[in-house]
C-alpha positions as a printed NumPy array, in Angstrom:
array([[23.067, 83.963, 29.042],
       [24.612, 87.234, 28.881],
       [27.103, 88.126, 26.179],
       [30.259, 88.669, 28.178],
       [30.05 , 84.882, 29.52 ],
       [31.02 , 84.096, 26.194],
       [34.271, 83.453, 24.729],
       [35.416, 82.306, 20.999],
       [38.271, 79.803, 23.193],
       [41.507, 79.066, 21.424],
       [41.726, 75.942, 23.31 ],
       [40.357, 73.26 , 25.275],
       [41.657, 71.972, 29.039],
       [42.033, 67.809, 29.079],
       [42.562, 67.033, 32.698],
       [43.106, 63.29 , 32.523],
       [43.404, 60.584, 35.223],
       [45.981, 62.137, 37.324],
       [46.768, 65.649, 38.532],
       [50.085, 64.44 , 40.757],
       [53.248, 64.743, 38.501],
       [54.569, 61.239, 40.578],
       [51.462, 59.087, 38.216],
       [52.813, 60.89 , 35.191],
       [55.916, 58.413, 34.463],
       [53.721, 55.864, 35.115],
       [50.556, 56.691, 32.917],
       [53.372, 57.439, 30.211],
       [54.946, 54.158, 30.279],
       [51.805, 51.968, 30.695],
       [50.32 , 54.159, 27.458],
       [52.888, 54.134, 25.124],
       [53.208, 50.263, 26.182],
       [49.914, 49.362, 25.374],
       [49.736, 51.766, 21.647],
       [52.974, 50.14 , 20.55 ],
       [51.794, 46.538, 21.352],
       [48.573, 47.544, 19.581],
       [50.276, 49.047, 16.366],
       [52.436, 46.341, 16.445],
       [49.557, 43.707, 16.81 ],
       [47.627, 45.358, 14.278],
       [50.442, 45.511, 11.699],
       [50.909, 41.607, 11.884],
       [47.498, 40.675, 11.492],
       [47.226, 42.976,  8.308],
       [50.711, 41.468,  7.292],
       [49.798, 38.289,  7.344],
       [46.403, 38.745,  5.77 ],
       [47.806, 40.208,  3.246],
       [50.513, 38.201,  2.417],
       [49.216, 34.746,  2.578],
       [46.866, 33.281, -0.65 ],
       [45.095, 31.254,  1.945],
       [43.48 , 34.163,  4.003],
       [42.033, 36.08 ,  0.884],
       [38.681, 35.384,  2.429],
       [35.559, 37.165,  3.748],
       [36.542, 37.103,  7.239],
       [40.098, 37.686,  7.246],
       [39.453, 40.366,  4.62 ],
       [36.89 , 42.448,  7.493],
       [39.321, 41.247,  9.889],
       [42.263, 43.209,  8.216],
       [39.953, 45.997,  7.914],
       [39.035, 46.102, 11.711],
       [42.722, 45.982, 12.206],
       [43.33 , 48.804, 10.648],
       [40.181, 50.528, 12.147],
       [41.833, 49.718, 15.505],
       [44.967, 51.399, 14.639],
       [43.33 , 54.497, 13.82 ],
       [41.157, 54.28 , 16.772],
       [43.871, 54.462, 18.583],
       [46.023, 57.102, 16.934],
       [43.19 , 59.429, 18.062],
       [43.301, 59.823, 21.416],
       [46.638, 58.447, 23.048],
       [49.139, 60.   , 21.027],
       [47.752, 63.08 , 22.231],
       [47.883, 62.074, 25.398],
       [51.168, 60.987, 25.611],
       [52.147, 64.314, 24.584],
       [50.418, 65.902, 27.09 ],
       [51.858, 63.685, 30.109],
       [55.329, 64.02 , 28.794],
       [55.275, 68.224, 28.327],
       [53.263, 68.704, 31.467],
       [50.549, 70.176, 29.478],
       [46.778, 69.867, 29.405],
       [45.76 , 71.657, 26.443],
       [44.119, 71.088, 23.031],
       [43.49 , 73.413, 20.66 ],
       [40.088, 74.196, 19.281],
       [40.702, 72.606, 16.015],
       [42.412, 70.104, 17.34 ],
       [39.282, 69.347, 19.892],
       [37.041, 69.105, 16.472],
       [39.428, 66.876, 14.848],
       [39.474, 64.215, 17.692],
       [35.726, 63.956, 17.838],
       [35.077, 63.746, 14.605],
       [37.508, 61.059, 14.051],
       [36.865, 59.128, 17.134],
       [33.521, 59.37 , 15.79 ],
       [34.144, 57.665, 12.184],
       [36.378, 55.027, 13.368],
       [34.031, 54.347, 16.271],
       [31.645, 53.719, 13.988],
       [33.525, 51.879, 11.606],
       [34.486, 49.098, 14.7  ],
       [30.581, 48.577, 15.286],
       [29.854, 48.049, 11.524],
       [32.861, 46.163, 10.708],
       [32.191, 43.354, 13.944],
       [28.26 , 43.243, 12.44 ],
       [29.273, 42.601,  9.026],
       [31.533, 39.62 , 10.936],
       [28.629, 38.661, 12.757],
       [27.121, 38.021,  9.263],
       [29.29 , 36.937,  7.779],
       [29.767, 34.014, 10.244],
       [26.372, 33.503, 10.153],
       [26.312, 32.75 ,  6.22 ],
       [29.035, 30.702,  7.003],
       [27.225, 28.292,  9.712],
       [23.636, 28.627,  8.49 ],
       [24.378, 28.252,  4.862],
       [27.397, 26.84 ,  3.774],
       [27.071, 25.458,  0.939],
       [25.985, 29.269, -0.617],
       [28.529, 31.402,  1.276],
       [30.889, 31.48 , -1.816],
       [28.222, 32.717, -3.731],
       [26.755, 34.938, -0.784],
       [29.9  , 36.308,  0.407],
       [31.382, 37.167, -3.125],
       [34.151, 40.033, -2.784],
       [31.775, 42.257, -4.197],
       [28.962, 42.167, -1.725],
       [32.295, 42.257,  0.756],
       [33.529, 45.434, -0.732],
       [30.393, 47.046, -0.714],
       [29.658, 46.08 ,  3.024],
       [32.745, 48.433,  3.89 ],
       [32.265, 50.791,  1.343],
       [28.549, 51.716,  2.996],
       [29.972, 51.654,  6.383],
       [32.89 , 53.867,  5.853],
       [30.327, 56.526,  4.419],
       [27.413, 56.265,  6.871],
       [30.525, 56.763,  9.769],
       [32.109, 59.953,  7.961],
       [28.462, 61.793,  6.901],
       [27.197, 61.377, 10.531],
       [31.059, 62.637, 11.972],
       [31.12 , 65.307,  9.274],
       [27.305, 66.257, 10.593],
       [28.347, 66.241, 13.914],
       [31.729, 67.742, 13.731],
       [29.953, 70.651, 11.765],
       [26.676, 71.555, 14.58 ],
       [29.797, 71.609, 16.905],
       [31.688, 74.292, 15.025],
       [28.493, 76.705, 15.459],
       [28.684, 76.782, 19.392],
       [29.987, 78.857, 21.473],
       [31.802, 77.937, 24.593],
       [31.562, 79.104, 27.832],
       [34.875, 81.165, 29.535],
       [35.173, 76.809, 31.346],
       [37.022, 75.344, 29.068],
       [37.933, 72.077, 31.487],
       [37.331, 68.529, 29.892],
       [37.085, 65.704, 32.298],
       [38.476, 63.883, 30.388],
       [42.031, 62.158, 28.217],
       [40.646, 62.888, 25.194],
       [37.961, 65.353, 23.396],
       [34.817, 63.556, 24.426],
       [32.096, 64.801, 22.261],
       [28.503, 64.714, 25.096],
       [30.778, 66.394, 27.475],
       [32.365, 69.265, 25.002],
       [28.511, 69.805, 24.625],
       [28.402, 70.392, 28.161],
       [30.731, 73.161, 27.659],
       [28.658, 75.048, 25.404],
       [26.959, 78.362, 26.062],
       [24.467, 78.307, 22.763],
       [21.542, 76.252, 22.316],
       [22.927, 72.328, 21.961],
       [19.553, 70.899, 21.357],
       [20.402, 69.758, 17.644],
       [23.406, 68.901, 18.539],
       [22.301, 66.089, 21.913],
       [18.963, 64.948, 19.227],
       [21.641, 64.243, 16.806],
       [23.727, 62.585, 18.924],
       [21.57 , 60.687, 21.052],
       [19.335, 59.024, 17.244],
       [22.768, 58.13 , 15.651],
       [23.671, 56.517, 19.017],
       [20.804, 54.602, 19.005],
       [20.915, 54.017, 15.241],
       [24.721, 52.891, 15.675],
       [24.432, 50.865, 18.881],
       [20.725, 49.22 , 19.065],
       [20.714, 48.618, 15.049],
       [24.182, 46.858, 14.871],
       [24.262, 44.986, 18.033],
       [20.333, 43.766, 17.495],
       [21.492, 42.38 , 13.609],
       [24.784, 40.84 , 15.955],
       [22.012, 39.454, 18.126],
       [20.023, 38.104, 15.633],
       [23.157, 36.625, 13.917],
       [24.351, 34.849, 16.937],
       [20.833, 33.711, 17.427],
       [20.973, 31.514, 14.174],
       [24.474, 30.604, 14.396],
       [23.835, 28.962, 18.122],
       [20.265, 27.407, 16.844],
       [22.315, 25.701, 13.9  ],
       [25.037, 24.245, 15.981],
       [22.718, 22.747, 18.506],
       [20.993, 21.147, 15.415],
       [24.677, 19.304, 14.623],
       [25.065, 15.544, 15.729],
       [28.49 , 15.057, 16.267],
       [30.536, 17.11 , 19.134],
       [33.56 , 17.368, 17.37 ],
       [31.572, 19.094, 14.463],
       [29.605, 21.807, 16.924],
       [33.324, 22.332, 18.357],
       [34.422, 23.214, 14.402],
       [31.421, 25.632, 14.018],
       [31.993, 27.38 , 17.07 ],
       [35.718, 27.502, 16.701],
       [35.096, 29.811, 13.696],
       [33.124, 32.381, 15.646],
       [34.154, 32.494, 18.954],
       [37.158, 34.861, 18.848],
       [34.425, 37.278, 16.961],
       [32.211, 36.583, 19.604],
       [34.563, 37.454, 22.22 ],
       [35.48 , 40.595, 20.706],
       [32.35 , 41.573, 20.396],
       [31.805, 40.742, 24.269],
       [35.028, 43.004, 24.835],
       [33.78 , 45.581, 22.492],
       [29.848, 45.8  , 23.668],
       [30.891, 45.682, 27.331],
       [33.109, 48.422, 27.887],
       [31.405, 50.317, 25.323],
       [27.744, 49.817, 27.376],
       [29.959, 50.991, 30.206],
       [31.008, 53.99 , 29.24 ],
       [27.818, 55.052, 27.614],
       [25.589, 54.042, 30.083],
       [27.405, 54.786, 33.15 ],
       [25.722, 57.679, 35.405],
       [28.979, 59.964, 35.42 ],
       [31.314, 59.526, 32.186],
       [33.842, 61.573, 33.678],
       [34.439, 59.665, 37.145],
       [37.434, 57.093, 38.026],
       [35.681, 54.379, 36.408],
       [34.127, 55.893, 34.047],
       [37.524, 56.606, 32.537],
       [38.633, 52.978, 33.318],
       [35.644, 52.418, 30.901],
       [36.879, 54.318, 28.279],
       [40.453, 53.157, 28.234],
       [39.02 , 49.594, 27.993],
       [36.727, 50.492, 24.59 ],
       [39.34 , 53.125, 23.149],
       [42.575, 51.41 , 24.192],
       [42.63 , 48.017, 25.481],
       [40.244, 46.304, 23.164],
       [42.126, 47.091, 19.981],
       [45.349, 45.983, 21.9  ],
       [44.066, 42.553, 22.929],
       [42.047, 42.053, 19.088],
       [45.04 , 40.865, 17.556],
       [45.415, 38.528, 20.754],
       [42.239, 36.971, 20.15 ],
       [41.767, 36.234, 16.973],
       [45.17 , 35.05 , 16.919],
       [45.846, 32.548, 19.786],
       [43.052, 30.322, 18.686],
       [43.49 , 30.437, 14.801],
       [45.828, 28.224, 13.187],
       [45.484, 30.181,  9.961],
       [46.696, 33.519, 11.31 ],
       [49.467, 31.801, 13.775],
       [50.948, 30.312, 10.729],
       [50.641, 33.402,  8.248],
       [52.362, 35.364, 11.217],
       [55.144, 32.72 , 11.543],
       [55.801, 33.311,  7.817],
       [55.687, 37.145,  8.263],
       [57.738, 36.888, 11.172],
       [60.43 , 34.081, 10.119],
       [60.653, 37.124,  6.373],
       [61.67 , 39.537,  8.699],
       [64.226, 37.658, 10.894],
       [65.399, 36.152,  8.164],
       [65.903, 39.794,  6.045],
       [67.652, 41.103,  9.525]])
């Protein structure tokens, strides 16, 4: 490509869902609706894992890390957005382009590790009870996030460093609410072949990998649970894995559909997205909270603190 079709850009162009300023109030208030509820959702769970003796456990120890992970997840992308809708602007700077991959990258991740190491751990659980205290000791837990906080920042940092030697065409326009990494690549005027092999191995590596060891996990777990007599005991086994297994449904789905969908930057390919980046780590808290008598009484505690401080 010649020379002169290249430009060092300053910023990037994130068109969004709507150009009409009339769906602008509208996306504003149904976005910062659904962030707050998910801080706010997020915050209690951690609260109350935190504060009660009875939920220093495996799970609700990876459960108040996913929380977190959630929150982060989305602090990336809508708070940007939000900004955008209310000043009526579309851009993103360079850096700030580089910055919302790579951490949309880490704590993207970080959600698919973090709901295998569940998976796992329910399957100790279920499969072999009577060693999961000695299984699931809070080293082998610490270590579990430890390895999947670095594997998620090394392959970020990799890929948030091929992108800064590219340069980008004089189109600048990202179909798009947020800085989605394939189609920044699409922007590109150099050569982006290290950049899609990367991309599409570590794909595979963090979706086939993780979801085939969930697989495998859910597998067992469902194989031991038919092998229970009683009805009221394969109702108690399942009980401790079916919000995880319906956040992982939540998770898996909308995540298959944005990554697997012909067009990623269509109507409902963006629908897609705002389910896996905004509307599963709104409802997680929901989840794991309406059917858990453990959390619904550590948040009554956390809850009935506050009120009672006010």
């Amino acid at each position: 490509m010649e020379p002169g079709n290249q430009t060092s850009v300053s910023d990037f162009l994130l068109l969004g869902f709507s150009q009409d300023s009339e769906h602008q109030p509208i996306l504003f208030g149904l976005f910062l609706s659904m962030f707050v509820v998910t801080m706010l959702g997020n915050l209690l769970i951690i609260l109350a894992v935190s504060s009660d003796p009875h939920l220093h456990t495996p799970m609700y120890f990876f459960l108040s890390n996913l929380s977190f992970v959630d929150i982060c997840f989305t602090s990336t992308t809508v708070p940007k957005m939000l900004v955008n809708i209310q000043t009526q602007s579309k851009a993103i700077t360079y850096t700030g382009c580089i910055t919302q991959i790579y951490f949309f990258l880490v704590f993207g991740g970080m959600d698919t590790f973090l709901l295998t190491v569940m998976a796992y751990d329910r399957f100790v659980a279920i499969c072999h009870p009577l060693l999961y205290p000695v299984i699931m000791n809070p080293r082998l837990c610490g270590q579990l996030v430890l390895v999947s906080w670095f594997i998620s920042l090394t392959y970020s940092l990799i890929q948030s460093l091929l992108m800064l030697r590219l340069s980008f065409c004089t189109s600048r326009a990202i179909s798009h609410f947020y800085c989605e990494l394939a189609w920044a690549l699409t922007l590109a005027c150099s050569d982006t072949l290290i950049n899609h092999i990367i991309l599409y191995m570590v794909t595979g590596l963090l979706g086939i990998i993780p979801f085939s060891g969930i697989l495998f996990s859910y597998i067992q777990i469902v194989s031991s649970i038919l092998r229970i007599p009683s009805a009221d005991g394969k109702y108690k086994a399942f009980s401790t894995c079916g919000s995880h297994l319906s956040v992982v449904s939540l998770f898996y789905g909308t995540g298959l559909g944005v990554y697997l969908g012909s067009n990623a930057s269509s109507w409902r390919g963006m629908i897609a997205s705002v389910m896996y980046t905004v509307v599963t780590p709104m409802l997680n808290p929901f989840i794991y909270s309406l059917r858990n008598r453990d959390i619904k009484r550590a948040l009554q505690k956390v809850l009935g603190r506050t009120f009672y401080v006010q």
